[in-house]
C-alpha positions as CSV (number, residue, x, y, z in Angstrom):
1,X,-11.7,14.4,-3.1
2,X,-8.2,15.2,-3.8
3,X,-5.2,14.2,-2.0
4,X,-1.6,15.3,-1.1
5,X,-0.6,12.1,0.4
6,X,2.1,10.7,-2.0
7,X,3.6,8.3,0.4
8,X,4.3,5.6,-1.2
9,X,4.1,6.8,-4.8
10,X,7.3,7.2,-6.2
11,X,8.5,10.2,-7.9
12,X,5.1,11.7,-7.5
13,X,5.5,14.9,-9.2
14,X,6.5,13.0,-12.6
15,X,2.6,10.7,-12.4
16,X,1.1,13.6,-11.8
17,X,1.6,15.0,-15.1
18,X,0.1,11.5,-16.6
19,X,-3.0,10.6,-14.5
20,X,-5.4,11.9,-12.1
21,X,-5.7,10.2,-8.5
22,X,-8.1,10.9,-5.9
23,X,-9.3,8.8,-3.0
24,X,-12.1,8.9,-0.6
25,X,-12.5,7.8,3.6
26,X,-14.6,5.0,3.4
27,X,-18.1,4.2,5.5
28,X,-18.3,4.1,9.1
29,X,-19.5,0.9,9.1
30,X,-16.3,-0.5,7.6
31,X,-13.8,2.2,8.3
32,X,-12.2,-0.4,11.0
33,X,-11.5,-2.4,8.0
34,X,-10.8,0.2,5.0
35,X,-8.2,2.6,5.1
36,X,-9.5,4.3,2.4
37,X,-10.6,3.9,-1.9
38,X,-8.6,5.8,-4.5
39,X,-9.6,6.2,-8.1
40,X,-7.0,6.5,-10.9
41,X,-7.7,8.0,-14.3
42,X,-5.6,8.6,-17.0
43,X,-5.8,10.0,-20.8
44,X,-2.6,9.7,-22.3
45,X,-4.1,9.3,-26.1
46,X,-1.6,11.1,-28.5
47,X,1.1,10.3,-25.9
48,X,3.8,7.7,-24.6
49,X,2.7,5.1,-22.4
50,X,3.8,6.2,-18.9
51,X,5.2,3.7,-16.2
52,X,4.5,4.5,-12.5
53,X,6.3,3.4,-10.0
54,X,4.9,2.4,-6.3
55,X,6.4,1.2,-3.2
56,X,2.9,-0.2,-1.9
57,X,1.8,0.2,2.0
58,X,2.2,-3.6,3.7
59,X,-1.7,-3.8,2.7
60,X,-3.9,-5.9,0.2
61,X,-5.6,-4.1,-2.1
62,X,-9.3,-5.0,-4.3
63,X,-8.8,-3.1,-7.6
64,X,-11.1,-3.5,-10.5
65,X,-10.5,-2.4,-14.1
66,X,-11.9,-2.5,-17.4
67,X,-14.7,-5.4,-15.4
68,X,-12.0,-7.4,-13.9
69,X,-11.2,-7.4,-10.5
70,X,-8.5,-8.8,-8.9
71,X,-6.9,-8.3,-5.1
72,X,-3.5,-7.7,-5.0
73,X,-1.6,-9.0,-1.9
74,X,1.6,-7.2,-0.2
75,X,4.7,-6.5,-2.5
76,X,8.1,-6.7,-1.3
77,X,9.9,-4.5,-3.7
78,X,8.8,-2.0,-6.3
79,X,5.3,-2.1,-8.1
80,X,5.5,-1.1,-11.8
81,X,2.3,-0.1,-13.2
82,X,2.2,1.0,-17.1
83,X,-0.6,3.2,-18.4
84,X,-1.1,3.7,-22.0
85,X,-4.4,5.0,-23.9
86,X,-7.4,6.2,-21.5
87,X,-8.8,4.3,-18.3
88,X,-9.6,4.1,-14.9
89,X,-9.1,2.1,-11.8
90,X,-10.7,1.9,-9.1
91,X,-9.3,0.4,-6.0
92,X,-9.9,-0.4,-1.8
93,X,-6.9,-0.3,0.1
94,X,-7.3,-2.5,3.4
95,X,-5.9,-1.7,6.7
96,X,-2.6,-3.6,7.3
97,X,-3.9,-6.9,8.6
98,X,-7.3,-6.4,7.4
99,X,-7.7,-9.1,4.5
100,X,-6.8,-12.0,6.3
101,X,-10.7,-12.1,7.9
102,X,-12.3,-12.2,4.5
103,X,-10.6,-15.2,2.6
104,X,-9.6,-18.4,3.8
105,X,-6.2,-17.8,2.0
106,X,-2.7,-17.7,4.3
107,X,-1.8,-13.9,3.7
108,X,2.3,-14.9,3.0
109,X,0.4,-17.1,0.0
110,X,-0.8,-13.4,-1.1
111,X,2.2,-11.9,-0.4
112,X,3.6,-10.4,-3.9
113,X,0.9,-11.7,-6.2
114,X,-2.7,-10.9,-7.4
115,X,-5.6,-13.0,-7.8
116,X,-8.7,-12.5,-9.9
117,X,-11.7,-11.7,-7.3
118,X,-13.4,-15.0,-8.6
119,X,-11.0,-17.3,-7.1
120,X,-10.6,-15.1,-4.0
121,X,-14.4,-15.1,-3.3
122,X,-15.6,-17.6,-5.4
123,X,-19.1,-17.0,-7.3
124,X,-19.6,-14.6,-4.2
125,X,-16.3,-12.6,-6.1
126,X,-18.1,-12.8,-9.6
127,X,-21.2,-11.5,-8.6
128,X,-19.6,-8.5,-7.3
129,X,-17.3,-7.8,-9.9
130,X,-20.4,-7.8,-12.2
131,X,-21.9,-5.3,-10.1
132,X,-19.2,-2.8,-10.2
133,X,-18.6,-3.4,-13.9
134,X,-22.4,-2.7,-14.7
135,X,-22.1,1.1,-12.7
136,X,-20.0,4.3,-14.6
137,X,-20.0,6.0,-11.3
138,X,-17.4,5.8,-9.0
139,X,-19.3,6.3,-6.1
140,X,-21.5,3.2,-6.6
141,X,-18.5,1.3,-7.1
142,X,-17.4,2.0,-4.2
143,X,-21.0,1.7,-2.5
144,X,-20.9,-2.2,-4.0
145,X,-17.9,-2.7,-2.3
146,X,-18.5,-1.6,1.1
147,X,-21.4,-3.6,0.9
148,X,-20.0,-6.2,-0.1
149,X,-17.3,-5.8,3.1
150,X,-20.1,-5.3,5.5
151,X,-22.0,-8.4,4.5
152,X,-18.6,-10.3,5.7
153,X,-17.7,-8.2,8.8
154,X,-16.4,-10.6,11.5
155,X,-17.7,-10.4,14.9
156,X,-14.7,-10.0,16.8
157,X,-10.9,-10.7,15.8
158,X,-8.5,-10.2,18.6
159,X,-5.6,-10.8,16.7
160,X,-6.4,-7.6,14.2
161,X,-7.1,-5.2,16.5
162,X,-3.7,-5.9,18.0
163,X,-2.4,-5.2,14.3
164,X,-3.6,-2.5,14.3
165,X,-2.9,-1.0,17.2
166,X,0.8,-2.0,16.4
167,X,0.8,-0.6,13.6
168,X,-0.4,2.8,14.6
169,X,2.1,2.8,16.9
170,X,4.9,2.1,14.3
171,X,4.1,5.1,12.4
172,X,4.3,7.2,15.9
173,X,7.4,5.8,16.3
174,X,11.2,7.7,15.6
175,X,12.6,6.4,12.5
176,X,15.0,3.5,13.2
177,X,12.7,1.6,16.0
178,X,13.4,-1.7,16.4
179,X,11.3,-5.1,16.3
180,X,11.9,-5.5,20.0
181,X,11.1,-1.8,21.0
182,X,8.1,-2.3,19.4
183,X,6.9,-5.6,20.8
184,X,7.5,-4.3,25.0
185,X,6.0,-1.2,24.4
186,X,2.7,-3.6,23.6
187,X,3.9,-6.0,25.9
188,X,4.5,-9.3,23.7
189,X,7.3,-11.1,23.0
190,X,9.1,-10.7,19.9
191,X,7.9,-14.1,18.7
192,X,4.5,-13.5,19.3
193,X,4.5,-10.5,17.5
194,X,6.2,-12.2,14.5
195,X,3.8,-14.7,14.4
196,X,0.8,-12.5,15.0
197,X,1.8,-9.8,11.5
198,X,3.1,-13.2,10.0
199,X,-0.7,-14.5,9.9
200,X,-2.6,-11.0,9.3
201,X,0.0,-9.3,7.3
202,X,2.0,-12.2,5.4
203,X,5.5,-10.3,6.2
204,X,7.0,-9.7,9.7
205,X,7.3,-6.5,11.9
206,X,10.8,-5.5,10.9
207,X,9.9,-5.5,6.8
208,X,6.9,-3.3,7.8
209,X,9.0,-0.9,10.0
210,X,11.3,-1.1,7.4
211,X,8.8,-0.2,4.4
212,X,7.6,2.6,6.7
213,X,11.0,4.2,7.0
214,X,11.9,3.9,2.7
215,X,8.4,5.8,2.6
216,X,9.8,8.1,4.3
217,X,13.1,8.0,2.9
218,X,11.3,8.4,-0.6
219,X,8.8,11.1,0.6
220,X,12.1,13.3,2.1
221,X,14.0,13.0,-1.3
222,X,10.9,13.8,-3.7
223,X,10.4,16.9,-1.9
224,X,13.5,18.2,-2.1
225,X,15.4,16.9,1.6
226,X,18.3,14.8,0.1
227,X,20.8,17.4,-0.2
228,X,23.1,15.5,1.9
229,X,22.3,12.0,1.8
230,X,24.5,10.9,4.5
231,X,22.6,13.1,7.3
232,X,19.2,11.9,5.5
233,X,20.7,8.5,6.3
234,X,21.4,9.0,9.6
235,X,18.1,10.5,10.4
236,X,16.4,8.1,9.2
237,X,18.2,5.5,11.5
238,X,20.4,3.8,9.3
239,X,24.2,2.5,10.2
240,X,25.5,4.6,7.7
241,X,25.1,5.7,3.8
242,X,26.1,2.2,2.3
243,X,23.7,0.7,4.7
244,X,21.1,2.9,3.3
245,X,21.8,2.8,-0.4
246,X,21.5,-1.3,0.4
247,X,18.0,-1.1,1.6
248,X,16.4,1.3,-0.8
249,X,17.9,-0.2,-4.2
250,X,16.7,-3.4,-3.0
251,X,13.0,-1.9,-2.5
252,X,12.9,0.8,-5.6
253,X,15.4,-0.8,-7.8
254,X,17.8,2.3,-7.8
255,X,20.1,3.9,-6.0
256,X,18.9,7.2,-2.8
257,X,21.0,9.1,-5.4
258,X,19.7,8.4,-8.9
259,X,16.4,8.5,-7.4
260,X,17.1,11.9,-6.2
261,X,18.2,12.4,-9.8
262,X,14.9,11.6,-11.0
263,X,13.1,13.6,-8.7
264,X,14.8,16.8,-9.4
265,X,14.3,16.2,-13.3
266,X,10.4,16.2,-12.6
267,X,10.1,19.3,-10.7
């Protein structure tokens, strides 16, 4: 099915015009787990190779493509993803916290890198990624991987369902919460919640809050809201302007204003 849900994608309305992305609610049986699959196709034979940019959710990620699959761990800063020629990805986005069940890897190892699903899962990973490779349609790839989830389920795991739970809260929460707000209102300390998205995220609570509020940020602008970037900015709980030109070139690479720029040149 398709989607509206740009969050995250960066200057959405400019990909659109170069590939197609759709995404589907995963099982039942591992919905606890998934967030959800998207698929990404693209056709850009007789054209330029397009780069899309992507401020990616503080999840991993199993994405196979051309019959290699790989799982991509949480990225601090921009994701920069060229497409050139025709193709397709398909990909599993985990719940935040998810992953860390599944592999007996320390998610801050992950954190900003990708791995081939062979040395993630071992001759478990290649049999898998053989299986999706060997099916054209997207809904059996998908199939094979939920399988292949549901085959590891764990029994119980305290420590994510807290995670979540946090995190569900976060995204409930006014922009500009801080760690500490968020820690009494689930009545931990602030160094036991550190600790805890430390171990199931590999990043701490503040950088999620804090990715959470630049998707935002970038949602507002690409649809038009950044008129007046100093209100946006205050909204959105920042000190003041600077403060908020600081944070977002450090996560997208340009400024709240040339990114604005950009945004208005696609519409």
């Amino acid at each position: 099915m398709a989607t509206a849900d740009t969050r995250g994608i960066l200057n959405p309305q400019r990909g659109a015009s170069h590939f197609a992305l759709t995404r589907h609610a995963p099982a039942p049986e591992v919905a606890e787990r998934i967030d959800r699959h998207w698929i990404v196709r693209w056709d850009l034979r007789g054209r330029s190779p397009f780069t899309q940019d992507v401020l990616p959710h503080p999840c991993v990620n199993l994405v196979f493509q051309e019959g290699e699959g790989r799982v991509f761990g949480v990225v601090r800063h921009r994701f920069s993803r060229r497409l050139e020629g025709a193709g397709m990805a398909v990909g599993t986005k985990f719940r935040p916290g998810a992953f860390a069940a599944f592999v007996d890897i320390p998610m801050s190892r992950l954190v900003g890198r990708s791995l081939p699903v062979t040395e993630a899962f071992g001759a478990d990973g290649a049999r898998l990624e053989r299986e999706v490779a060997r099916h054209d349609d997207e809904a059996e790839q998908v199939a094979a991987v939920e399988r292949f989830v549901a085959d590891r389920l764990p029994a119980d795991d305290e420590g994510f369902e807290l995670v979540r739970e946090v995190v569900a809260d976060m995204l409930t929460l006014p922009p500009g919460a801080r760690v500490e707000e968020v820690a009494a209102r689930h009545d931990l300390s602030e160094r036991t919640l550190q600790r805890l998205f430390r171990r199931y995220v590999g990043l701490g609570p503040k950088w999620v809050l804090q990715r959470y509020r630049l998707h935002e940020a970038a949602e507002r602008m690409a649809a038009g809201e950044g008129d007046d970037l100093t209100r946006l900015a205050l909204e959105l709980g920042y000190f003041d302007l600077p403060h908020f030109t600081t944070h977002f070139r450090r996560a997208v690479g340009r400024s709240p204003a040339a990114f604005l720029e950009a945004c208005r040149a696609a519409a």
